[in-house]
C-alpha positions, 0 to 999 in steps of 0.5 A, a space after each residue: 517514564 514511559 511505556 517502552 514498548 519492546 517490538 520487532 515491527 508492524 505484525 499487519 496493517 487493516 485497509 478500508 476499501 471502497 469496493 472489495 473485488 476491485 481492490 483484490 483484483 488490484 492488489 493480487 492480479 495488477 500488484 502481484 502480491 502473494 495472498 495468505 488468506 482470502 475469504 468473502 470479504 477479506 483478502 489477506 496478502 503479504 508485502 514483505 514480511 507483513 500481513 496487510 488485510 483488505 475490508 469492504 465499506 462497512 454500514 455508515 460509510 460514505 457513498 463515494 468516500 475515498 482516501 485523503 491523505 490530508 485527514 488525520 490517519 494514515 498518510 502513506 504506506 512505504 515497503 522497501 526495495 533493496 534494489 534499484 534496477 527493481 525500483 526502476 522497473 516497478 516504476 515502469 510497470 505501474 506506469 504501463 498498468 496506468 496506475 497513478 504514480 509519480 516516477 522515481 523520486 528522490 526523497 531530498 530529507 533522506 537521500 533515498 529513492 523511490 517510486 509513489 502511486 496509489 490504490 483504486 481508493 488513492 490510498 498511497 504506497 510507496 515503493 522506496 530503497 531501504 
């Protein structure tokens, strides 16, 4: 038998970032999120209804290490788009802030759009239709 957890959802999701400043100038400034707490070192900011916090490198983190989607941990983070005109804009706008992304893509296992691209430390995100 198991636990049974009884959740509404995600409360917050704690990033690990190579260099600070350049993550929450990317995150505030080139994404847009609205910040909910910023402090030296951690900057709190809201996608949707959820918090996602980012860190600082911390004593023991490799010199140059960045995000690998391939190792055990966290693969992608997905925030949901209601519609598809935004989808489409999103997808504009990240490839003329010349972030990495991969255009509107058509998720073939679940018959859903979106738009994928990544972070200064290749952390993926996904912008995807609910």
């Amino acid at each position: 038998m198991g636990i049974n957890l009884r959740t509404p959802g995600v409360h917050h999701l704690a990033l690990r970032v190579a260099d600070f400043d350049r993550s929450a100038h990317f995150y505030k400034e080139t994404l847009g999120f609205p910040v909910a707490l910023e402090q030296p070192g951690l900057l709190i900011f809201l996608a949707g209804s959820t918090a996602v916090g980012i860190q600082g490198p911390v004593e023991g983190t490799p010199t140059g290490d960045v995000f690998n989607p391939l190792r055990v941990g966290l693969d992608h983070l997905a925030i949901s788009c209601e519609d598809e005109v935004e989808l489409e804009r999103v997808a504009k706008a990240l490839s003329e802030a010349e972030i990495e992304n991969t255009g509107v893509k058509l998720d073939e296992t679940l018959g859903k759009r979106y738009v994928a691209f990544k972070d200064p430390d290749r952390i993926a995100w996904e912008f995807y239709m609910a």
